[in-house]
C-alpha positions, 0 to 999 in steps of 0.5 A, spaced: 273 308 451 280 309 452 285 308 445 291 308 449 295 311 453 304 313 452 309 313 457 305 312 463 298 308 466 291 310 465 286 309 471 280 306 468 276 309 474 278 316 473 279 315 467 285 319 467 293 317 465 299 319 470 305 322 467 312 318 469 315 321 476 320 326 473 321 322 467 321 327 460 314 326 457 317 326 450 311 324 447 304 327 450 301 322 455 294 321 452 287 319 452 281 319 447 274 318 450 271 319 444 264 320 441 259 319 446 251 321 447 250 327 452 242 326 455 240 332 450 242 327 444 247 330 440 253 328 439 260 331 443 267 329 442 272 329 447 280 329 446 285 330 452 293 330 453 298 332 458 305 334 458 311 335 463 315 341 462 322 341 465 320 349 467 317 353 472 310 353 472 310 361 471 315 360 465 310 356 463 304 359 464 307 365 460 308 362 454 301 358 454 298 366 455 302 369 450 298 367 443 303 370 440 307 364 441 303 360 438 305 360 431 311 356 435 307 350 438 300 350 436 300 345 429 292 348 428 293 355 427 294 359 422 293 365 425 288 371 428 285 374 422 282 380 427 288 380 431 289 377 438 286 380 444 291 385 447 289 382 453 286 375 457 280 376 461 274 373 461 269 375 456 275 377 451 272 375 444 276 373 438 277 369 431 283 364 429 284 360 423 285 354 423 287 347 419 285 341 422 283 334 417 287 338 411 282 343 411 282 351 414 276 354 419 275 360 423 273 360 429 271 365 433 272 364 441 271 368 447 275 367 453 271 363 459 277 364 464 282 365 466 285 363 473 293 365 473 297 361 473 293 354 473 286 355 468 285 358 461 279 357 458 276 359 451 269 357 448 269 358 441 264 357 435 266 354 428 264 352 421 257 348 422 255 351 428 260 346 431 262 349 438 269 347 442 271 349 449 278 347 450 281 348 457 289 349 459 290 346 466 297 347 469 300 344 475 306 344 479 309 335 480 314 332 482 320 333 476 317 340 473 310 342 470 304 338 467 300 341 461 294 339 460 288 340 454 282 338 453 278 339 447 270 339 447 267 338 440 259 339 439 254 339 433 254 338 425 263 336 425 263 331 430 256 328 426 260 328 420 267 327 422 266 322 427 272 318 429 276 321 423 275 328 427 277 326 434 284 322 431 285 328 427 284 333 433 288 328 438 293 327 434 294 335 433 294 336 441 299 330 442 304 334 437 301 341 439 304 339 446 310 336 444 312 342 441 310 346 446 314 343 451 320 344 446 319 352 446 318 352 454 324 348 455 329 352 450 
């Protein structure tokens, strides 16, 4: 179900939006599928946004690696109470504090790939045996570098939650991704 799409088209066939060729993507070009039913019953939450950095994909990958950055760009964080992996590779395990709806979680997260400097992706497990995946997906395009984060949710949250959880968790990601691509920028 598209809810709507800023600063470029959505390819109802794809179901994926276009960022405006060299334009500035100020605002995050978005697309929400949703709460849908996967063929095991249970329910999942999709929530994904892109962004175009005017920046060199290296220099963008470098700040989207660096986890000690993320106080600078990532609205949900709060912080990593164990510390943040000394380094990105695949298996690595660790916890974040976050806040999303107004209220603070831990989730502990381990590190699925890591595709220098195209694909990082973290699996992780918070309150509730909920389970999140979230893949970073960076592209060189006409007019700078496009980010784009998918965030997956299953279980008991996105029961509960339901549309509140997946508004919260995309506007989050639309502001995460503006900000980021401030700190890349500057």
């Amino acid at each position: 179900m598209t809810q709507g799409v800023r600063d470029g088209g959505f390819d109802a066939d794809s179901g994926r939006s276009e960022l405006p060729a060299g334009g500035i993507a100020r605002t995050a070009t978005w697309l929400l599928t949703g709460i849908r039913r996967s063929s095991e019953d249970s329910t999942m939450a999709t929530v994904s946004a892109s962004t175009l950095c005017i920046a060199p994909l290296d220099s963008v990958w470098a700040t989207l690696t660096d986890l000690s950055r993320y106080p600078d760009w990532n609205t949900v964080h709060i912080s990593f109470p164990k510390g943040a992996p000394a380094a990105l590779e695949p298996s690595s395990t660790f916890t974040q504090k976050i806040s999303n709806m107004g209220t603070s979680a831990e989730v502990r997260w381990t590190i699925m790939t890591v595709e220098p400097p195209r694909l990082l992706e973290f699996k992780g497990l918070g309150p509730m045996n909920t389970s999140v995946q979230t893949s970073y997906e960076v592209d060189t395009v006409e007019g700078g570098t496009r980010v784009t984060v998918t965030n997956e949710f299953t279980g008991t949250m996105v029961r509960i939650g339901g549309r509140r959880l997946t508004t919260s968790a995309q506007t989050a990601l639309e502001t995460s991704l503006a900000k980021f691509k401030d700190v890349v920028e500057y």
